[in-house]
C-alpha positions in Angstrom: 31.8 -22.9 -110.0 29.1 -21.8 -107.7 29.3 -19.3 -104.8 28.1 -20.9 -101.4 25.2 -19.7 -100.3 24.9 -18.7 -96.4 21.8 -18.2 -94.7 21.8 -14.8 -92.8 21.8 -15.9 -89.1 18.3 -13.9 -86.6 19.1 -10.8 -85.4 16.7 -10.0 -83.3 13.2 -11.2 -82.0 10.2 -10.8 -83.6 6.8 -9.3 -82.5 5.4 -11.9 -80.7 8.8 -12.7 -78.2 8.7 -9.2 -77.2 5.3 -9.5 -76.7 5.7 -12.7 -74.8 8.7 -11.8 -72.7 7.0 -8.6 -71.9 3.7 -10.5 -70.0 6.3 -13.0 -68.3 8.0 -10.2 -66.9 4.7 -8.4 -66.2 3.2 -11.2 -64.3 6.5 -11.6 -62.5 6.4 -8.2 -61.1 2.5 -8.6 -60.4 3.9 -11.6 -57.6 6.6 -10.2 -56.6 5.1 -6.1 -55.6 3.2 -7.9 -52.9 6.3 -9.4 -51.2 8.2 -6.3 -51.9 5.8 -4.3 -50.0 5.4 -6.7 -47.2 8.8 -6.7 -46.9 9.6 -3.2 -46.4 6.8 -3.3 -43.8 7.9 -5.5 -42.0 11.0 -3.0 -41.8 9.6 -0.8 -41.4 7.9 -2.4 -38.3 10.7 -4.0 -37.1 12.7 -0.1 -36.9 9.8 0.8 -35.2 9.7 -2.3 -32.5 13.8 -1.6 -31.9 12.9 2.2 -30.8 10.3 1.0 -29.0 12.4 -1.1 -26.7 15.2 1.3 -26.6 12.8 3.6 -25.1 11.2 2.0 -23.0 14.5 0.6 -21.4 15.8 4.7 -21.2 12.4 5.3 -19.1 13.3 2.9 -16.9 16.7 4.2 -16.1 15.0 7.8 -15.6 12.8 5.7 -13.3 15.6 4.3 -11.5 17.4 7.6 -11.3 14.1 9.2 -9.4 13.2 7.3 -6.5 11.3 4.6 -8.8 9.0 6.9 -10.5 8.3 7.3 -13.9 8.0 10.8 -15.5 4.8 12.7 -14.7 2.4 13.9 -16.8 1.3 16.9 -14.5 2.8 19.9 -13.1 0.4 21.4 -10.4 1.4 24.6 -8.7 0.0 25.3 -5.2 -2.4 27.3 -6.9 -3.8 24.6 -8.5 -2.3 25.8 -12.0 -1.9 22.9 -13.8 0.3 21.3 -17.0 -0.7 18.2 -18.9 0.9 17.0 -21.4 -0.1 14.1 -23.8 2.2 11.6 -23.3 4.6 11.9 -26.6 6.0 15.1 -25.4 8.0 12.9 -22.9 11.1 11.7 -26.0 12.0 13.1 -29.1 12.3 16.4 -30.4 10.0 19.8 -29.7 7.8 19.1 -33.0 6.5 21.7 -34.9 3.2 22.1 -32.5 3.4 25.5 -31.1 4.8 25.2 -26.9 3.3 20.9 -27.0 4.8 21.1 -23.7 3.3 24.3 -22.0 6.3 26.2 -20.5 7.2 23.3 -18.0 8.6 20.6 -19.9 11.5 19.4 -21.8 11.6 15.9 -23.0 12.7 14.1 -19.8 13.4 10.7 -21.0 15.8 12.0 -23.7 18.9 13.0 -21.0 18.6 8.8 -21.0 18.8 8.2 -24.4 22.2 10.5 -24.9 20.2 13.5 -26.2 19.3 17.0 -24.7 16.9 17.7 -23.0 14.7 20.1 -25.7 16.0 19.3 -29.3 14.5 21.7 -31.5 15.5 19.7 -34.7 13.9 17.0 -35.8 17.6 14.9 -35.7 18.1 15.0 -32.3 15.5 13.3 -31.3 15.4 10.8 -34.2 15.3 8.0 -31.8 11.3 9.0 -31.3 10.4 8.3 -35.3 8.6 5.3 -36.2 8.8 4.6 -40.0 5.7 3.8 -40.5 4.0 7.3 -38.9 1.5 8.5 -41.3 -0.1 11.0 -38.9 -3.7 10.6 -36.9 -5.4 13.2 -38.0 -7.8 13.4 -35.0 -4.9 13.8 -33.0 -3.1 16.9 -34.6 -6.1 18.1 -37.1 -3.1 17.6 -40.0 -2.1 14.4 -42.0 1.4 14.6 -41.0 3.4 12.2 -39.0 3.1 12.6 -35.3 6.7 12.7 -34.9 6.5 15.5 -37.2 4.1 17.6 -35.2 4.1 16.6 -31.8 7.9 15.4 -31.8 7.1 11.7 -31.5 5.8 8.7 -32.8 5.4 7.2 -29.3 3.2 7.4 -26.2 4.0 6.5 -22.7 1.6 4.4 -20.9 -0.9 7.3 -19.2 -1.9 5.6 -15.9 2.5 5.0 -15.1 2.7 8.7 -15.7 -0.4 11.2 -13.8 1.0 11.8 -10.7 -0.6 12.2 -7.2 -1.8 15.5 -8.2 -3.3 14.4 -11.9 -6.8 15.2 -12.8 -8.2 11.6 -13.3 -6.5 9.9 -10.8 -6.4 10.7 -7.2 -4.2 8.9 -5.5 -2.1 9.1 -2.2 1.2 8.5 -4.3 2.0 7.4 -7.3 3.1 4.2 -8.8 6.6 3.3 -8.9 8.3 0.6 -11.0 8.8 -1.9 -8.0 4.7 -1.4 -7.7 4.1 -3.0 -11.0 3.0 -6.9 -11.2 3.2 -9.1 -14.6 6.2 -6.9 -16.5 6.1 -8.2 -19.4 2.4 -8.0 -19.8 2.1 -4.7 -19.2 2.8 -1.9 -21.3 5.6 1.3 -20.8 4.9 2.5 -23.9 3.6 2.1 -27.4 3.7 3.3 -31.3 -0.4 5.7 -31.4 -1.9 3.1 -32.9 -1.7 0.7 -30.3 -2.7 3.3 -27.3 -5.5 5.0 -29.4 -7.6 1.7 -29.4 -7.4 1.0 -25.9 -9.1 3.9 -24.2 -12.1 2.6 -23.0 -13.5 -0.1 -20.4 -13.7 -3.3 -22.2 -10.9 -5.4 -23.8 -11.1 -4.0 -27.4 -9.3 -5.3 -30.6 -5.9 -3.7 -32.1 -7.4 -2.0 -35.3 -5.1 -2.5 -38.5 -3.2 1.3 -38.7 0.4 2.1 -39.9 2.3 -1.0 -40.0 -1.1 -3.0 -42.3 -3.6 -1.4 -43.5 -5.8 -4.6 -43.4 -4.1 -6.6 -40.6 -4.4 -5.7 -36.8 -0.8 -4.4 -35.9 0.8 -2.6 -32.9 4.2 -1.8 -31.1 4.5 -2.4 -27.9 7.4 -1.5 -25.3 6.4 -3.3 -22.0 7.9 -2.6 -18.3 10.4 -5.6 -18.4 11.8 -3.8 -21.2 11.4 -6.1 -24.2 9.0 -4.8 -27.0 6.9 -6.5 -29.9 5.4 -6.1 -32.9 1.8 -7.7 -32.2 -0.1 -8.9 -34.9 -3.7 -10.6 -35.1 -6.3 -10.7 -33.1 -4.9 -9.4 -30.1 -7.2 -7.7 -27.2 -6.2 -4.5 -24.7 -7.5 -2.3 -22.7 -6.1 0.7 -20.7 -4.9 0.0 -17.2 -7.4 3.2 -15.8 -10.6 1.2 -16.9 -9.9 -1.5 -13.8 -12.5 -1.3 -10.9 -9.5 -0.8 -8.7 -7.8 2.0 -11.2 -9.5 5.4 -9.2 -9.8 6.7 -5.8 -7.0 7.2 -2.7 -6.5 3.4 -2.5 -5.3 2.6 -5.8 -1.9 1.2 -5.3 -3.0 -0.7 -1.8 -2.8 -4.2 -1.9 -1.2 -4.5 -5.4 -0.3 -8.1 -4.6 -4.0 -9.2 -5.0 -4.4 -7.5 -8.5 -1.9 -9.5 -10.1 -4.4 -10.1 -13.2 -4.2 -7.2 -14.4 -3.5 -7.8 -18.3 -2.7 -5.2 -21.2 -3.3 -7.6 -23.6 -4.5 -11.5 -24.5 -6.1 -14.3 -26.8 -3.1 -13.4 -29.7 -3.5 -15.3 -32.7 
C-alpha cells in the first residue's frame, strides 16, 4: 500500500508579485498625493474664508457701536504726533514684532469677537490665523507666518480705516458704513495675499500666493459681511487709486460713484 502523496499548498508570493503589487500601489499613491494635497488646501482655504467672514461681520458690529465708523488707522495728537499702524494690528494677538501697535493701540475689533483687547498669546487671538500663512517676507524681513509676527493673518481694507486726520487722505470726515455703495463688491478685509496685489492704480490680477502656489487665489471679507475664496482670473484694485479717492470732497456725492468695483471678470 502506498502513502498518498499531498502537494504542499503556496505559502507566500514570489518575487515578481511583490514586485508587481509594489508598482500598483506606487502608482496608486502617485494619483492619489495630488488630490490629497488639493484637498487639504482647500481646507485649508476654506478655515481661512470662515475667519474671514467672522471678522469682517465683528468689524461691523464695532462699526455699529461707534457712530458708523470703522476703526482708524491713525492717532494724531494736536501736535501733529502721529500713529499708523498697518492694518493687521486691528484683530488677533500682539505678535511677536516689538510694540506693532506704537503705544496707542490694542486690537479693537477683538472686544467683538469675545476676546481682550491686547492678547499677548498667540491663543487668544486664534481667530486672526489663516492656515495657509507662510509669511511675506517683504512684509516682516522673516519667513514666518504673519500671524506669527505681526499677530494676524488679515488686513483691513486701508481706505475704510485712515481717518480725517490720516496722512494720504485728507478728508472733511471719514467714511462710515451707511457711506459705502455695492456691499458685496467691496472689500472689509482680506487674507495679505489678496491686499498686497492691489496697491496700485490699474485693475491688477490676484497672483497665486498661500492657498496655490500656481493658481490665482485670495480671501476676501466684503462690507455685507459674506466672504470668498476667489479663484482665477479675477481683477482688483485698491479703492484709494479712484480719481475721486483724494482731496476734502471725497465722500460728496457718493450716490454718483456707485461703480466703484474691488474686483471683476472672475473665471
Amino acid at each position: 500500500m502506498h502513502a498518498t502523496r499531498h502537494s504542499r499548498g503556496r505559502t507566500g508570493f514570489t518575487l515578481i508579485e511583490l514586485l508587481t503589487v509594489m508598482a500598483i500601489i506606487s502608482i496608486l499613491v502617485a494619483i492619489l498625493m495630488p488630490a490629497l494635497s488639493g484637498a487639504r488646501r482647500e481646507g485649508k482655504a476654506t478655515k481661512c474664508q470662515t475667519n474671514v467672514r467672522e471678522i469682517a461681520n465683528a468689524t461691523l458690529m464695532y462699526a455699529r457701536r461707534h457712530e458708523d465708523r470703522f476703526p482708524v488707522a491713525g492717532d494724531c495728537r494736536s501736535t501733529g504726533d502721529c500713529q499708523f499702524w498697518n492694518g493687521h494690528q486691528y484683530v488677533g494677538w500682539n505678535g511677536t514684532k516689538a510694540k506693532p501697535n506704537g503705544d496707542f493701540w490694542n486690537r479693537p475689533v477683538n472686544l467683538d469677537m469675545g476676546m481682550e483687547a491686547s492678547p499677548s498669546n498667540p491663543k487668544g487671538g486664534e481667530i486672526a490665523l489663516c492656515p495657509s500663512d507662510t509669511g511675506v517676507v517683504g512684509e516682516t524681513g522673516t519667513n514666518s507666518p504673519l500671524f506669527d509676527v505681526l499677530g494676524s493673518s488679515y488686513i483691513i481694507n486701508p481706505i475704510l480705516t485712515q481717518g480725517k486726520y490720516g496722512i494720504w487722505y485728507y478728508r472733511d470726515r471719514d467714511i462710515g458704513e451707511s457711506d459705502v455703495l455695492q456691499v458685496s463688491r467691496k472689500v472689509l478685509v482680506a487674507d495679505h495675499v489678496g491686499f498686497g496685489m492691489t496697491f496700485n492704480a490699474s485693475w491688477t490680477g490676484i497672483n497665486p500666493g498661500w492657498h496655490d502656489a500656481t493658481r490665482p487665489s485670495a480671501v476676501f471679507g466684503f462690507v455685507d459681511g459674506h466672504g470668498e475664496y476667489v479663484k482665477g482670473k479675477c481683477r482688483i484694485r485698491e479703492w484709494q487709486w479712484y480719481p475721486e479717492a483724494s482731496g476734502p470732497t471725497f465722500v460728496d456725492n457718493l450716490q454718483d460713484k456707485v461703480n466703484w468695483n474691488v474686483y471683476q471678470d472672475c473665471d
